[in-house]
N, C-alpha and C positions, 0 to 999 in steps of 0.2 A: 654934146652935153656940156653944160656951161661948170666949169671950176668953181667948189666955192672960196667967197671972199678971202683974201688972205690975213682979214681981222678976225674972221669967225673961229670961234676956241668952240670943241663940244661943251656942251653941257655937265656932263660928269668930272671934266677935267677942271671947269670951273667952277664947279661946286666943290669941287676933291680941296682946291685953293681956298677957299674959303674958308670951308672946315679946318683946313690946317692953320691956318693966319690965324682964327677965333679960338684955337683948343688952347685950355689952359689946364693943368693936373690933371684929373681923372680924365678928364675929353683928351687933353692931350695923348693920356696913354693910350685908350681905346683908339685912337686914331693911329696909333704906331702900330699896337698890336694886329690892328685891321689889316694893316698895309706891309706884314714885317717880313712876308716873304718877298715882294716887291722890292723891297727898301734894300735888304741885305742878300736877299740871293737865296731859291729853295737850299741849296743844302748845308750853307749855313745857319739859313730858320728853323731846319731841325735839331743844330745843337745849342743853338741858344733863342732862347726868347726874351721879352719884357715884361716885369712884374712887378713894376715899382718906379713912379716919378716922381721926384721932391723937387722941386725948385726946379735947378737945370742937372740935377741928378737920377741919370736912371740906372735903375738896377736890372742888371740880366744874368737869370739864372741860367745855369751851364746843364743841361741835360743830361749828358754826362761826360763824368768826372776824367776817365779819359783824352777826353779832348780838350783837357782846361790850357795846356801850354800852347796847342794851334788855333786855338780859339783868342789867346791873348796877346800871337802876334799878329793879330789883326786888328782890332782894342785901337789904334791909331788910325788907321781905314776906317773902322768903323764908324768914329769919331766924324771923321771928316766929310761921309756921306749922310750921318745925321746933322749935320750943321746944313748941308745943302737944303735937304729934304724939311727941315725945321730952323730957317735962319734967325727965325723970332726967338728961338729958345737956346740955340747950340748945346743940346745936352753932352754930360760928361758922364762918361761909362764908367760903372762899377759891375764887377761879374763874381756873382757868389757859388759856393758848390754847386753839386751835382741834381741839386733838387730845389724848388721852390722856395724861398724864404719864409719864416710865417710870417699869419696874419695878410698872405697875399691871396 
């Protein structure tokens, strides 16, 4: 069986590229939140998600409020795999209580 080419990218990976390079605000969020256990790891996407991008500011609410100090030494990691994952944007992490901000 013949190997394929070693330029050939899938398709989903190169549409995933896409959509990331083109998201700006709201697309950009939904594009994190799609991807956010991906991005940061299932069991940290259970204690924190994303619900709010301003600029290169996102807000991640803290699920809960117990885990707000293991949760924020990570806050620098965290930082550091969203610059990878989003080099266009390098967002800077804000993490609010134990519940949703309004108006999110």
């Amino acid at each position: 069986m013949k190997k394929p080419d070693a330029g050939f990218t899938r398709l989903d990976a190169a549409a995933d590229g896409l959509l990331r390079r083109a998201a700006k605000g709201e697309t950009a969020l939904a594009w994190l939140q799609a991807r956010w256990g991906r991005i940061v790891g299932e069991p940290l996407s259970r204690k924190i998600e994303p619900v709010e991008l301003s600029g290169r500011r996102l807000t991640l609410a803290l699920r809960d409020p117990a885990w707000r100090k293991a949760v924020a030494a990570t806050l620098v990691e965290l930082e550091a795999k969203l610059a990878r994952e989003l080099p266009e944007l390098k967002p800077r992490v804000i993490l609010v209580g134990g519940q949703r901000p309004p108006n999110t």
